[in-house]
C-alpha positions, -999 to 999 in steps of 0.1 A, spaced: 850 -706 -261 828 -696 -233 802 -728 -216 769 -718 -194 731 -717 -194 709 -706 -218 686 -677 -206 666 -671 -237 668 -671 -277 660 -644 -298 659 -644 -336 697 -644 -344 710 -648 -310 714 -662 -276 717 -649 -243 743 -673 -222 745 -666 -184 779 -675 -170 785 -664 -133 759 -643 -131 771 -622 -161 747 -623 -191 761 -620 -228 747 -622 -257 760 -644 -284 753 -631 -321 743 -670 -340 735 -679 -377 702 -682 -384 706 -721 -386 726 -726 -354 693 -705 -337 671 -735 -349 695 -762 -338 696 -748 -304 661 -747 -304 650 -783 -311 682 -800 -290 679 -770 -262 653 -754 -235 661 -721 -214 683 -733 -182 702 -764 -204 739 -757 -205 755 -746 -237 787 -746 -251 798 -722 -279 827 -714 -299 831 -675 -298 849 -649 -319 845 -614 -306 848 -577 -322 838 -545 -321 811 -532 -338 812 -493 -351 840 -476 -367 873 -463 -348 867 -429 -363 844 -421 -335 809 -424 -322 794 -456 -300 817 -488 -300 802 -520 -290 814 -555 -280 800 -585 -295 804 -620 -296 797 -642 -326 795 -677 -318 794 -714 -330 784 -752 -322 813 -767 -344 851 -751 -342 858 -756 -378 829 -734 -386 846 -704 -364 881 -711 -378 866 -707 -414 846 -674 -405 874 -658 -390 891 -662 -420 862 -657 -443 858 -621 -423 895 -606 -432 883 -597 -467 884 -560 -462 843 -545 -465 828 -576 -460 820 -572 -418 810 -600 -394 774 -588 -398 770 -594 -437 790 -623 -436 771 -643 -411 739 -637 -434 760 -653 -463 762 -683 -447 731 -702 -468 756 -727 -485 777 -749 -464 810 -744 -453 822 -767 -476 805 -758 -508 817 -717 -502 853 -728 -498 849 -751 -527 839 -722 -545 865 -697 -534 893 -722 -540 881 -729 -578 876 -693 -587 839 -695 -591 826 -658 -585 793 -663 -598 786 -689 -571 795 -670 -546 778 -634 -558 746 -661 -552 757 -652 -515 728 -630 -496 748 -593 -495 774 -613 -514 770 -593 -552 793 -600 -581 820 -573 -568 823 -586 -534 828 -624 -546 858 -613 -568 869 -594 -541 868 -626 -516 884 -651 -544 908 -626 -549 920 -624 -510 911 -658 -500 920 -683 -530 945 -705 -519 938 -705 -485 907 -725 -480 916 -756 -496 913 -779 -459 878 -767 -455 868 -773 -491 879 -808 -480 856 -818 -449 826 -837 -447 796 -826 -461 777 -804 -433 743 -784 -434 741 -743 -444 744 -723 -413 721 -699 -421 684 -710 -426 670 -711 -462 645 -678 -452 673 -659 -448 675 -658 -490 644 -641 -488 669 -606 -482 698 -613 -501 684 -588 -531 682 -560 -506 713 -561 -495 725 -566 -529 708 -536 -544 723 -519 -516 756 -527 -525 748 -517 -561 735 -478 -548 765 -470 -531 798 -489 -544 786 -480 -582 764 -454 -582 773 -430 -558 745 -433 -531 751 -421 -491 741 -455 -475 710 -435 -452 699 -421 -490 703 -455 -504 681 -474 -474 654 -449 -475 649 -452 -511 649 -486 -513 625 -487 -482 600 -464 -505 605 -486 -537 590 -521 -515 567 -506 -501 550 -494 -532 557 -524 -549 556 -551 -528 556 -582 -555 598 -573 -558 619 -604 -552 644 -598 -573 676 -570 -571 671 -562 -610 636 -558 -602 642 -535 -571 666 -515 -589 640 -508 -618 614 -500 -593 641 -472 -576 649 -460 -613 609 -454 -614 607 -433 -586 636 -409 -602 614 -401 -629 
């Protein structure tokens, strides 16, 4: 947990002064809008933190970062949420559009589909987390109702990340490759909302 003044937001985080040091505090989307409306710059803050690294132990740049959140509960379930192996802090916080409730709910009944609803969540990822996590979750399915963590815009990406998923776990794409086609696909169709749709579009530009 780490308690000091807020210097500034940005879209998805914080920057928390503490002592003169600076860090800055990775947030859900939601939490970023909280902070907003109850918070000015210079108000002391109070966050519950996890912190890893991010970039892989095979080599190149390693970085620190700190996730953090208003409510404990929400941290305990995120840690536990982010031990399914190839999920990441990153994607997981952007999943984060139902309530904490409602995705252990889900988890703890089995329900996949729900869950592959996730932004960057597809249908091989949720088996993968109801496989790991099922049986585990059942004290968080069982709290009071709370709001998503992530604000509803957020959705807005899910089928990118999605289609992602789709390019290089099942068909074989280099994730640069698979980025910079998918870049090429929205930008000459830029009606896409949907991953089937983006997919097509990517299929197109094979041809």
């Amino acid at each position: 947990m780490i308690v000091g003044k807020l210097e500034s937001f940005k879209d998805e985080y914080i920057v928390v002064g503490i002592n003169g040091v600076y860090y800055q505090v990775l947030l859900p989307s939601g939490l970023v809008n909280k902070l907003r409306t109850s918070k000015k710059e210079g108000d002391e803050v109070s966050l519950y933190t996890l912190y890893y690294i991010e970039g892989g132990f095979g080599g190149g740049n390693q970085f620190p970062r700190l996730i953090g959140f208003l409510d404990e509960i929400d941290r305990e379930f995120f840690e536990k949420l982010v031990t399914v192996k190839g999920l990441g802090e990153k994607k997981a916080l952007k999943s984060l559009t139902m309530p904490i409730k409602e995705i252990a709910a889900a988890i703890e009944l089995g329900d996949a589909k729900k869950l592959s609803t996730l932004p960057g969540i597809g249908p091989r990822m949720a088996e993968k987390i109801v496989a790991e996590l099922k049986g585990k979750l059942s004290y968080y399915a069982l709290i009071k109702e709370g709001e998503p963590l992530v604000a509803e815009h957020h959705k807005t990406l899910d089928f990118k990340d999605e289609t992602l998923e789709v390019l290089t776990e099942r068909l074989g794409y280099k994730k640069r490759e698979a980025e910079e086609i998918i870049g090429i696909a929205l930008i000459r169709n830029k009606s896409i909302k949907s991953s089937e749709e983006l997919i097509k579009a990517i299929f197109s530009l094979k041809r």
